[in-house]
N, C-alpha and C positions, 0 to 999 in steps of 0.2 A: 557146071555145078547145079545140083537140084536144088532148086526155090522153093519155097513155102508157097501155097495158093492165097488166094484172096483172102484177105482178114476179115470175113463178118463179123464178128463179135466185138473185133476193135474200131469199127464205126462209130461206136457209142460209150459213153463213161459210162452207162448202166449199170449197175448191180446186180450179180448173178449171185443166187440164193447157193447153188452148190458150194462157192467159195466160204458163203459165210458158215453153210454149216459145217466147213471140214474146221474151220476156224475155231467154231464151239467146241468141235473135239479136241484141241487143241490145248486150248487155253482151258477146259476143265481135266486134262491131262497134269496142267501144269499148276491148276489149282489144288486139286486130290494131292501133288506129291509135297505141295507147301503146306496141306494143312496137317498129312498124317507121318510124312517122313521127315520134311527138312525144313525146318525153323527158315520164317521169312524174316525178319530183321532184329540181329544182324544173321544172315543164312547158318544156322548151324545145322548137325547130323541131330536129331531128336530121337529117334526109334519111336515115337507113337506107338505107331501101328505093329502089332504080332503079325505078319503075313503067316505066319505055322499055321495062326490058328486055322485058315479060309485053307490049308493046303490038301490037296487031294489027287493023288501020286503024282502026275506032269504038270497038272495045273492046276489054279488058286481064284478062285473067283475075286481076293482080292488086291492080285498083280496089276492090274492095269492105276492102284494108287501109286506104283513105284514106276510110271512109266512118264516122268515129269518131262526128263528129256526128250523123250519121244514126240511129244507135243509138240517142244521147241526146234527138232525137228523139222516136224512139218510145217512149223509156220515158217521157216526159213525157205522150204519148197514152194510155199502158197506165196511169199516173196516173190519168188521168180517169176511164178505164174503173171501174176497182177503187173511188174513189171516191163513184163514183153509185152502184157495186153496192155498197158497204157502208153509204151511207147511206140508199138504199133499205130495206136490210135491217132498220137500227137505227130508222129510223120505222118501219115494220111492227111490229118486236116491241115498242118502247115505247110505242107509241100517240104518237108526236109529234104535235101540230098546230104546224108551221110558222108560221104567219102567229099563234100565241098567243105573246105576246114572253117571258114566262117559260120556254113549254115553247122556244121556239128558244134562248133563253138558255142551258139546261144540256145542248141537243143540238147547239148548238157549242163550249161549254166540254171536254164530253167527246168529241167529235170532237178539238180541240185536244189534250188531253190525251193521250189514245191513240195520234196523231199523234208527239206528241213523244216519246212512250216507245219507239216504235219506232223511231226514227232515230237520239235523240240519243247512246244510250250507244256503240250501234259507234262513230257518227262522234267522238264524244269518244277514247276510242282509238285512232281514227286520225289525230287532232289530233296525239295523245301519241307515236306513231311516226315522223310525218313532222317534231315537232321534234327527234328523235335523228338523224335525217338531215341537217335543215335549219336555218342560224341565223334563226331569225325573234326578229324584236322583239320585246316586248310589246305592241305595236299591232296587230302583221299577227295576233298571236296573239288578241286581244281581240276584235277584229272577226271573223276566224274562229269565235270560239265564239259570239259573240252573232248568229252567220250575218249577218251586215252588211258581209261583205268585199263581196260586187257594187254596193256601194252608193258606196264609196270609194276602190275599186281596181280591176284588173282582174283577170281569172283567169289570167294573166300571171304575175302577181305574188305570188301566191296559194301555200300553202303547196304545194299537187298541183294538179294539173290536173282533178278532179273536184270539188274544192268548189265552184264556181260552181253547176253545176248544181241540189246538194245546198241552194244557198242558194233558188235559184228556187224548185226543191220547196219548202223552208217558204214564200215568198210565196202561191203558189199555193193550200197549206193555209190559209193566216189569209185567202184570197179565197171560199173554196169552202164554206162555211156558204151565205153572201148569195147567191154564183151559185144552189146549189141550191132554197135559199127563193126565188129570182126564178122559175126556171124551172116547180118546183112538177108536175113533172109534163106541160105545157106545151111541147110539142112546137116549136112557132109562136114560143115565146118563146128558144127554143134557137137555131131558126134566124138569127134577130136577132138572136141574139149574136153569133153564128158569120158572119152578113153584115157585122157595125160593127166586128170584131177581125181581120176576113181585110187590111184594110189596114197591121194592126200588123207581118204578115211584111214588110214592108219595112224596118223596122227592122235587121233582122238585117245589113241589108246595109251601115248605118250601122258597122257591127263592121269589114268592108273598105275602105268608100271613106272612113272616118278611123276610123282604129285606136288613137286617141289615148283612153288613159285620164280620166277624171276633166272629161271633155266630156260635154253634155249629152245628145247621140244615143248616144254609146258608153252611157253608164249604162241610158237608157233602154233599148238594145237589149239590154244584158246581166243584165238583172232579167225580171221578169214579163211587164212589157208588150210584150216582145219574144218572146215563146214564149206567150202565152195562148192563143193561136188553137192550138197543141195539142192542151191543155187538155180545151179545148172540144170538138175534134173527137174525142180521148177521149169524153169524156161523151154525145157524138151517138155514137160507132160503138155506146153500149152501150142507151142510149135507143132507136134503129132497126135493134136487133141483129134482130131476126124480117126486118124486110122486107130488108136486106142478106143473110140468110139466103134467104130468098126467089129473091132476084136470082141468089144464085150458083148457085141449083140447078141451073142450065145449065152442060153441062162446056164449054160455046164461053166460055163468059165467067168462068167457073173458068182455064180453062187462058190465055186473053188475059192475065188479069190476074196472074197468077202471070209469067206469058212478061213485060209488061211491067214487072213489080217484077223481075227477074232483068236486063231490060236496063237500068235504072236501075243496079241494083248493078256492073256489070258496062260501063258506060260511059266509054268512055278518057277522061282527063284525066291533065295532068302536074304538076298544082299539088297543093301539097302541102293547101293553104288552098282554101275553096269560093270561087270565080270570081263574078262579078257575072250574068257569062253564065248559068251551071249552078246559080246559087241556085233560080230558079225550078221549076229540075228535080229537083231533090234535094230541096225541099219536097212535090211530088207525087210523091217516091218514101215517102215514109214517111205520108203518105197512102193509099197506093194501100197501104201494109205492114198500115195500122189495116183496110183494108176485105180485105182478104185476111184478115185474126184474124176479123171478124165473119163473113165466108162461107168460114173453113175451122174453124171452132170447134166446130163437131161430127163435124167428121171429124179432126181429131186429138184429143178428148175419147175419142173410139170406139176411136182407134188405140190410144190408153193403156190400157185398160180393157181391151182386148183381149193388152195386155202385150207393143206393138212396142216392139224395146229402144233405137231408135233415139230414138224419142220417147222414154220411159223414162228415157233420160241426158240427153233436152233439158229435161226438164221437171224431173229434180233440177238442171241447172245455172241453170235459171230457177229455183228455190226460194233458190237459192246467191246468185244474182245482185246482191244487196246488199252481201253482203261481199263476192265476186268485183270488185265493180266500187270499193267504195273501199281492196283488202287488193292485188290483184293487184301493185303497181304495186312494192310492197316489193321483191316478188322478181326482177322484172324488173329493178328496181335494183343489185341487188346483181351477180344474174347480167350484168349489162352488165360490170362491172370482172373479174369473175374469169373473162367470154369473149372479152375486150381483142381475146386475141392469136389467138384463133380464124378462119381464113384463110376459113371456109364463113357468108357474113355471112346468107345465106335459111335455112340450117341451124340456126345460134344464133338465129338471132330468133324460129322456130321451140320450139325447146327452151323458152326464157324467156316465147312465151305457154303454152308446155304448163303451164311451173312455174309462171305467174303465175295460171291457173285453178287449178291443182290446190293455190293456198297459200292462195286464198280460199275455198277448198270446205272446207278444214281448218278455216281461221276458223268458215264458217258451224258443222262439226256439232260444235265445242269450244268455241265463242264464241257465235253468234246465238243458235243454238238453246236453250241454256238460258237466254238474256237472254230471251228470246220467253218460255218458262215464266214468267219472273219476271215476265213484264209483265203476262202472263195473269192472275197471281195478282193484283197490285196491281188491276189493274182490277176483277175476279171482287170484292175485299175493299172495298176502298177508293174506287173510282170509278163503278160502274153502278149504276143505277136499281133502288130497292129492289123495284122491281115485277119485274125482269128481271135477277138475279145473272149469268144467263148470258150478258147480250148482250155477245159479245166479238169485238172486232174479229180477222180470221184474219190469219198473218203477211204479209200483203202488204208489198212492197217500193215505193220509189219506181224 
């Protein structure tokens, strides 16, 4: 079976600026479709935005605000990514043997655990904001915190409109031990995955042709098994990171591929919701997003380093991007009632995603970031391998 080569990159918890900036697109993907299409708490359909007005025969300069999912998307691909690169990293330094059921035992315990320390305490403060906004039971509230709302509701119904998401992420983590022990390295075995799970995107479409909660296809579509093929194609962009590097060293297929992730983004539709028609295409745009990060990830590594500011603000909003994406949605609330009566409707909506980035940027450097200290420490004391005090997961985001 063909093996993956030496991991340089997962030597180190480092920070690579490419991740963060595909992050910013991401999460200002999913900010634009909460502030101009779909009501952040509790998630409703709003129509804001006229896309007619921006349209101009195939394409609409302003499509890419209906492209919410698309983000969430990719940040479920930039999952994968980060995932194989940190457990890469954490076998290397601790000496794992995977296939010895002890050692896999405490190197998914603490995968799990580290896991959980970075997500649960923001998203538990966000639990605690969005019930000063919203009456929730103590059911919706229950299930939310046990992240079990996709399992018995929809994200409809749902305190905000980004927990669902946040729910798949932990599926995914309590799946991604076993995937990685299957794969092993295992190039061949990826690929097989990545062949038996590509028929799961059809699920998703179960979400449009019965949109009916607490049905069998709804649920399946709106958990794991309806987004795994992500996932996965995450963990492949980082697994065949060299040969996708390889590929794009050609600026004809540099510049194609860029040209078509631009028309993907950029492609007229008038539905506020992804069409049965343009699923299939909006799936090969955030594809084509993961294979643009693998053959543009050293030249925006370079751009950073070299201190372009453009990249520079993309890659603190991709650092930000956690709290950005579950904090923004506050402010946009609020600023909706006290911009009622504001007659410039592209102008306010405008302003409120300025304010709804710039109140989760607040969160991350008064809130994240010293939660991130604290986790550093718990782990550093209390959960790593006495052989290895250091190996510490770096703050990556879902």
């Amino acid at each position: 079976m063909e093996r993956t080569g030496e991991n340089t990159e997962a030597c180190t918890h480092k920070r690579y600026a490419y991740i963060d900036v595909f992050r910013c697109i991401a999460v200002l993907l999913v900010v634009a479709a909460h502030t101009f299409v779909i009501g952040y708490i509790p998630p409703t359909i709003t129509t804001i935005f006229d896309q007619s007005r921006f349209s101009f025969g195939f394409f609409n300069i302003g499509a890419p605000l209906f492209r919410g999912h698309l983000g969430v998307w990719i940040f479920f691909c930039l999952s994968g990514v980060t995932m194989a690169m940190i457990a890469h990293s954490d076998v290397a330094k601790n000496g794992t043997d995977l296939h010895d059921r002890g050692s896999f035992k405490n190197f998914a315990s603490l995968f799990w655990k580290k896991r959980l320390l970075r997500i649960y305490p923001l998203f538990l403060l966000h639990l605690i904001l969005c019930n000063f906004l919203v009456r929730a039971g103590i059911k919706v509230n229950l299930l939310s915190m046990l992240m079990l709302s996709n399992l018995f509701s929809s994200h409809i119904t749902a305190l905000s409109s980004v927990m669902w998401s946040l729910v798949v992420e932990i599926q995914f983590y309590a799946l991604f031990p076993f995937i990685f022990r299957f794969i092993d390295g295992r190039r061949r075995r990826l690929a097989l995955l990545l062949l038996v799970t590509a028929p799961s995107l059809l699920l998703l479409k179960a979400i449009f042709w019965n949109p009916v909660p607490h049905t069998f296809l709804f649920i399946m579509a709106n958990n794991v098994p309806g987004f795994i093929f992500f996932f996965l194609f995450g963990i492949g962009a980082y697994e065949f990171r060299e040969k996708i590097s390889d590929i794009w060293r050609s600026k004809y297929i540099k510049i194609g591929g860029i040209s078509l992730l631009a028309v993907c983004l950029f492609w007229n539709t008038s539905r506020v919701l992804i069409s049965t028609e343009n699923l299939v295409f909006l799936v090969a745009t955030s594809l084509i997003a993961i294979l643009v990060m693998g053959g543009m990830r050293l030249f925006i590594d370079n751009a950073f380093r070299a201190g372009n500011p453009l990249v520079g603000v993309a890659a603190f909003l991709g650092r930000a991007s956690y709290s950005i994406y579950l904090f923004h949605g506050f402010a946009v609330f609020e600023l909706e009632h006290m911009l009622e009566s504001f007659h410039h409707i592209l102008i306010g909506a405008m302003i409120k995603m300025i304010c709804g980035v710039a109140f989760g940027c607040a969160v991350y450097l008064l809130v994240e970031k010293p939660l991130l200290q604290i986790k550093d420490g718990i782990i550093r004391s209390y959960l790593a391998p006495a052989a290895n005090k250091n190996a510490i997961l770096s703050e990556e985001t879902p």
